[in-house]
N, C-alpha and C positions, 0 to 999 in steps of 0.2 A: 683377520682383515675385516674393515667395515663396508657396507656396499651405501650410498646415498638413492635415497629412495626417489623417483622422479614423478612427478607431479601429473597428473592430467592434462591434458590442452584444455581451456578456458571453455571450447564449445562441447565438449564431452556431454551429452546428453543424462548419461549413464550418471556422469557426478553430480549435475545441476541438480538442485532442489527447487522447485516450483516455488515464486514466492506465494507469502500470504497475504491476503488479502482483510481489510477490516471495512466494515460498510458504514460509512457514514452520512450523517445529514447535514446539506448547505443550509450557512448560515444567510447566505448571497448567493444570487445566481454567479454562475460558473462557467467556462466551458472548459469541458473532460472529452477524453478522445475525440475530439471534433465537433463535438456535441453541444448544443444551448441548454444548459440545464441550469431553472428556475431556482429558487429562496424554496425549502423544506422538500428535496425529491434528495434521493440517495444514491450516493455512489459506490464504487466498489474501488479502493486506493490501498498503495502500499503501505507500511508506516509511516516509508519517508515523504512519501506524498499528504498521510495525513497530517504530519507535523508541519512539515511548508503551509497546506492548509491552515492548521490551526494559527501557526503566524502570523499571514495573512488575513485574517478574521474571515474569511470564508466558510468555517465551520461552525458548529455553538463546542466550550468545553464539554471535555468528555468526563462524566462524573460517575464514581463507583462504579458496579458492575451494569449498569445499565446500557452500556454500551454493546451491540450484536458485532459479534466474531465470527467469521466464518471465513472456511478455510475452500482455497478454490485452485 
């Protein structure tokens, strides 16, 4: 007999993985969590926030490896 395995609840701590974070620099002032933030200061975004960004033109492209990663 097979048994079906049951899934987590969605707010399970235990399962969640912290997203990551990538630091980037505006291309254009911005506001990020509430915040007025200038043309060249850095933020700390998801990926999918930095691609809406980069859509947006709010960012400058991200080229080679020059770009800072860090995980938070």
């Amino acid at each position: 007999m097979t048994t079906k395995a049951t899934a987590e609840p969605a707010g399970n701590s235990a399962t969640q993985q912290k997203a990551r974070t990538v630091e980037v620099e505006l291309a254009k002032p911005h506001t990020h969590a509430g915040k007025e933030c200038p043309a060249g200061s850095t933020i700390k975004v998801t990926a999918r926030q930095k691609a809406f960004l980069q859509e947006s033109g709010k960012v400058a492209a991200v080229t080679g490896t020059a770009e800072r990663v860090k995980e938070s």
